[in-house]
N, C-alpha and C positions, 0 to 999 in steps of 0.2 A: 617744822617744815619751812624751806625758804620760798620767797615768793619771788625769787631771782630768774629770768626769763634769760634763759642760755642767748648767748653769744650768736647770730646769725653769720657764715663765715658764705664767701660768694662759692661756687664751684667756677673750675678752672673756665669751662666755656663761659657763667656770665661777666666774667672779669674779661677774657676775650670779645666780646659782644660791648662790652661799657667802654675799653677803650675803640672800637672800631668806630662804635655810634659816634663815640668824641675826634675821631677824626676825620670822620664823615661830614660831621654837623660843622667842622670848624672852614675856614676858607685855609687858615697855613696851620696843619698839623703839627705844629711844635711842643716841646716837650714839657712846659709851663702849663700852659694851655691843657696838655692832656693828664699832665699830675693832677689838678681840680676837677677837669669831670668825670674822669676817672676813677678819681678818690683813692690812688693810689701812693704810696711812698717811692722818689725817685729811684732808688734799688730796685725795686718791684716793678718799677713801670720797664726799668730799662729792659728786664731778665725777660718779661712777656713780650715787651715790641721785636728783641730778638727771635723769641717763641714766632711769634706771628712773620716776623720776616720771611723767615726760614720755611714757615708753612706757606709761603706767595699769598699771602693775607694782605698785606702791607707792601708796599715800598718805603725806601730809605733813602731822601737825596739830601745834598747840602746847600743850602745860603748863605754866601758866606760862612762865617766859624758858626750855625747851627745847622740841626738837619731838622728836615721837614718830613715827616711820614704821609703818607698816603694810601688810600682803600686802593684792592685792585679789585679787576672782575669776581676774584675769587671771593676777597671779603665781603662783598654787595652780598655773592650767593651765601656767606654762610651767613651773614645778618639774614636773607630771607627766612631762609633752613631755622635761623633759633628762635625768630618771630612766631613760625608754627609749632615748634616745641613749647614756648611759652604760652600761647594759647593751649596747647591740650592740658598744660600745669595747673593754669590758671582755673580751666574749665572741669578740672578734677580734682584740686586744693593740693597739689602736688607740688612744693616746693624744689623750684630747679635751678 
């Protein structure tokens, strides 16, 4: 028998949720900034903030040659929305 503890991989919504919180919590959402709290790989951050633009999650502006993201009203509501998802996970051992 192995005593190898499988791989934990995020679901798509808590990787949506880790970058929001990280562009929430930051003052200039930049894309440096949110590969580390994020914990994501530059490919992968870029393919989700696209994801999130698109869903009006996010804004997309530029300073100078970088862009800046930003929460909209939409992202606040859906950070609330997976706050109480993750309490009833939490409060029923249900991995979400």
């Amino acid at each position: 028998m192995s005593d190898k503890v499988p791989a934990k991989y995020r679901s798509k919504c808590r990787i949506f949720a880790d970058i929001l919180r990280a562009i929430k919590d930051s003052e200039q959402g930049r894309v440096t900034h949110l590969l580390h709290k994020a914990n994501l790989s530059y490919d992968r951050l870029n393919y989700y903030l696209g994801e999130l633009e698109r869903s009006g999650l996010i804004n997309k502006s530029a300073d100078q040659e970088r862009f800046i993201y930003s929460i909209t009203a939409k992202g606040e509501k859906f950070l609330v929305e997976f706050a109480k998802v993750e309490a009833f996970g939490n409060t029923f051992g249900v991995e979400i």
